[in-house]
N, C-alpha and C positions, 0 to 999 in steps of 0.2 A: 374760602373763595369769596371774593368780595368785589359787587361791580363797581369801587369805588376803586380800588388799583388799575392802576393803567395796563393793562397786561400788552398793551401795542410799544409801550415805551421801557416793559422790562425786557420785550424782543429786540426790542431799535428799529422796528420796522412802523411802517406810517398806517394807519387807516384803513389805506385803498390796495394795501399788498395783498397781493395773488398767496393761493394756498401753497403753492411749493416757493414762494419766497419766506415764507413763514417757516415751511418746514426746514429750508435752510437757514435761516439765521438762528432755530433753535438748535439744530449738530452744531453749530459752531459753537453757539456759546456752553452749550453742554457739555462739548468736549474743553473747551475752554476754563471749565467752572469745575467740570467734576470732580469730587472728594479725591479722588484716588490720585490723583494729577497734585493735590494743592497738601499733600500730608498733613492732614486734620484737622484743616484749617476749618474755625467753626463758622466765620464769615462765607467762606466758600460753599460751605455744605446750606448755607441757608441759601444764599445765591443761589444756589443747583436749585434747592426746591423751586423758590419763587421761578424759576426759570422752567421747570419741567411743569408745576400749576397754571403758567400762562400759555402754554404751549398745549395741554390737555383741554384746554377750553379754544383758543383760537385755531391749533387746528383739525379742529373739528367745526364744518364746517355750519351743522344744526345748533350747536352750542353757540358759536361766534355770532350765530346770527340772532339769537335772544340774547348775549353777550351785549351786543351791537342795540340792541330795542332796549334793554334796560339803562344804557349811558344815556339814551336819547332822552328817557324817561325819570331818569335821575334817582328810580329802584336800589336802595340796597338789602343785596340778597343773599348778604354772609355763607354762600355757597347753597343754596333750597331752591332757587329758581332754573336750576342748570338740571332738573331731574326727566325721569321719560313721564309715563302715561298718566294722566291724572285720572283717580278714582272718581264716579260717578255717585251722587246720592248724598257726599261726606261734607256736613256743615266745613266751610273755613278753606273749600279748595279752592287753590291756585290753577286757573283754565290750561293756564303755560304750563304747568307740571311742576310737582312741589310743594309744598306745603305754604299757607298762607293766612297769616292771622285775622280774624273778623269776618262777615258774613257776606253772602254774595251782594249783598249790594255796597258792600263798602269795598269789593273790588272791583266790580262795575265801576264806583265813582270815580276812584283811582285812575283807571285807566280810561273816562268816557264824560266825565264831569256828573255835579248833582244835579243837573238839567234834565228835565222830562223831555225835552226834543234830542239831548247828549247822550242820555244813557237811557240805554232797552230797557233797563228790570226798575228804572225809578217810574213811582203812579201805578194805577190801575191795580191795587190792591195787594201787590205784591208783598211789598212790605211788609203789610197788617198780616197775610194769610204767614209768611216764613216768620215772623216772629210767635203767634202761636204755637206753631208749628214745636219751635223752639222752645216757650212754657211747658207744651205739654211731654215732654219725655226729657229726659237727661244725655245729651250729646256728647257722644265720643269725641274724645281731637280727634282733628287731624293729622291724616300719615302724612309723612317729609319727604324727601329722595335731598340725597346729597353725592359729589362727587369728590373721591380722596382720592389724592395722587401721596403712590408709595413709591421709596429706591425701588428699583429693580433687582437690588441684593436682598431686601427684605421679602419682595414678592415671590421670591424663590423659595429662602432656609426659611421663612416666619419670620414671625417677630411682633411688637407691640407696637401703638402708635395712640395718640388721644386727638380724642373729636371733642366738638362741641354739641350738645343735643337741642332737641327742640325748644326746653325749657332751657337754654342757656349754660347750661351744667357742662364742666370738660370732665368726660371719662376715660378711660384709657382697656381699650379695647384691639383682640387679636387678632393679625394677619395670616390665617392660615399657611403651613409651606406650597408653595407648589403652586400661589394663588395666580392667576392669568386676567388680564386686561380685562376689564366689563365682567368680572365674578361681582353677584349682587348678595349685600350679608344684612340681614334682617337683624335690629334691635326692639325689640318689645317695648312698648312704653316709652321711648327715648321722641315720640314724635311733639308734636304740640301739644300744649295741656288741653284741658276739654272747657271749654265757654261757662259752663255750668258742674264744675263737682263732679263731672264723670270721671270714665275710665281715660290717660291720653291716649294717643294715636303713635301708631307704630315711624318707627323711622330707617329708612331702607338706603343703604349704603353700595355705591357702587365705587369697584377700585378702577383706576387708572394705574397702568404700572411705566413709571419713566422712562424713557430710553437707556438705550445706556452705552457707552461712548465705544465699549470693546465687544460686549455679548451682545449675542440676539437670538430670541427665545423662537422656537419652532413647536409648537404640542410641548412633548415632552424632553425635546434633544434642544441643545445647544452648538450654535453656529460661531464662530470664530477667528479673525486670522491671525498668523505669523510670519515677519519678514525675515525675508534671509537676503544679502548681498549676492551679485554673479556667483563669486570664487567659491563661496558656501555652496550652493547649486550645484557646480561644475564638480568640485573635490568632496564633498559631504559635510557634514557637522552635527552638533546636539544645540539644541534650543529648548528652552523650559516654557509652556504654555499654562497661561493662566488658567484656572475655572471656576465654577459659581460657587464652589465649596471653601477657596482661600486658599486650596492648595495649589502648589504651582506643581506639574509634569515634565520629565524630561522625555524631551522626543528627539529621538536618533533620524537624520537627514540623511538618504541612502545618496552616492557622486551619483550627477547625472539628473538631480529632481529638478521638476518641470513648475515652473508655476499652473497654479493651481491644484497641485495635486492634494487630497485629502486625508489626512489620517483618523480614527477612527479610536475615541476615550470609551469604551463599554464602562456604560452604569456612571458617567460621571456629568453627566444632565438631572434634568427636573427629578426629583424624588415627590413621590405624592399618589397619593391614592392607594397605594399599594405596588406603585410602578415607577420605573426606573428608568430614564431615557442614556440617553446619547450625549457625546459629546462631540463635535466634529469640527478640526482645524487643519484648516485652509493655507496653504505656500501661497504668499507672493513672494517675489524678486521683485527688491530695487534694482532700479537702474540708475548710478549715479547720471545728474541731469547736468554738472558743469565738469567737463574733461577737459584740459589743454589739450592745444593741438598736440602737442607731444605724446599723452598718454595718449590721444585718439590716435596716432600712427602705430605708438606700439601694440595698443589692443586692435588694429586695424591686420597687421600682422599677425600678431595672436590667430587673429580669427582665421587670417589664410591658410596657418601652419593645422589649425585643428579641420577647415577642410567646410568652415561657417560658409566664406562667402566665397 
């Protein structure tokens, strides 16, 4: 993640757009992009990402706005400043949360100038006492916080993915199955090196899991739907529904179904933990939306003979 992408310009949306204009331009283009739509096309599947990583940060509405203070500030934060709590006591932290290379007064400076009237911690002995401070013991790094955004098919079955760590190194590291939005996974050591020959500091990873154009994840069950046309409703039919697993279902359409009605996959949701959810899909009806007059008379008739209108 990098405040140096425009993520306002990988949405098409301007600056000043409201959070549910954000959230709509991202369905669109997600459905528009997504892998499954574009058969393995590997342009598209990066597209997806870049599209579901700018949408993980803009909307959210805490992120977008340290998003928003780091363009202003010209910050690149190869994804470390988009983290929660910042640790208290730890040489090298980032106030905004995240990890942050150099001492606190070379992030005062950064962000408040090296002026004694600019910046709080420049003068009055500050300096001299936190650089002792620093001779006399051997300094841990600093811990990081970073934010990954995974498919939503990965965050499901597992799977692998690589970062980059504190010390610049890309490792390739697992997505547990069954993992769910905001799960936070601790790397030992992967945080910042330490200023002096120490131990580094930890580096704490949290997932984001993308949308995703046809699922949508509840706990442990998965939500769904499937269209059927009028005549399918009216006379019955079999329709095959997708799942997170890759297999497709066939489901028997009893005459007579109503939209919305639900059918019910036991055990073909979330796997994890020891538990097994759900699976549940949903009937819509089309309605075709352009009839001739012609068909409109006759299905207008229809309708009288079966007792509709």
């Amino acid at each position: 993640m990098s405040a140096q992408r425009d993520y306002y310009k990988v949405l098409g949306v301007s600056e000043t757009a409201s959070q549910d204009e954000i959230k709509q331009a991202y369905r669109r283009l997600a459905k528009q992009h997504h892998p499954d739509s574009q058969g393995g096309n590997k342009a598209a599947e990066e597209k997806f990402k870049m599209i579901s990583e700018a949408y993980s940060v803009l909307g959210d509405a805490e992120k977008r706005q340290k998003y928003d203070m780091m363009r202003r500030h010209g910050f690149s934060s190869d994804g470390f400043n988009f983290g929660g709590n910042s640790r208290r006591g730890e040489p090298g932290q980032n106030p905004f949360g995240g990890g942050f290379s150099g001492n606190l007064h070379d992030i005062f400076s950064n962000l408040f100038g090296d002026s004694p009237e600019d910046n709080p911690f420049s003068g009055g002995g500050f300096d001299d006492r936190f650089t002792r401070t620093q001779r006399q013991k051997v300094a841990r790094g600093a811990d990081m916080e970073s934010t990954i955004t995974v498919p939503f098919e990965m965050a499901v079955n597992g799977g692998e993915t690589v970062i980059k760590t504190g010390s610049g190194k890309r490792i390739k590291i697992k997505i547990p199955e069954g993992a769910e939005d905001g799960k936070k996974i601790r790397l030992r050591g992967q945080g910042a090196p330490s200023p002096n020959s120490g131990e580094p500091g930890d580096l704490y990873l949290t997932i984001k899991v993308a949308a995703h154009a046809e699922f949508e994840r509840r706990g442990f069950d998965i939500y769904s739907n499937v269209y059927i046309n009028i005549a399918e409703a009216v006379l019955g039919t079999e329709v095959f529904a997708n799942t997170v697993s890759g297999k497709k279902v066939k489901l028997k359409i009893p005459p007579g179904t109503s939209s919305g009605k639900v059918f019910r996959l036991p055990n073909m949701g979330i796997k994890a933990e020891g538990k097994e959810g759900n699976h549940y899909v949903r009937i819509e009806i089309d309605v075709p939306p352009n009839l001739s007059m012609g068909q409109k008379r006759e299905f207008k008739s229809w309708a009288k003979k079966l007792g509709l209108i």
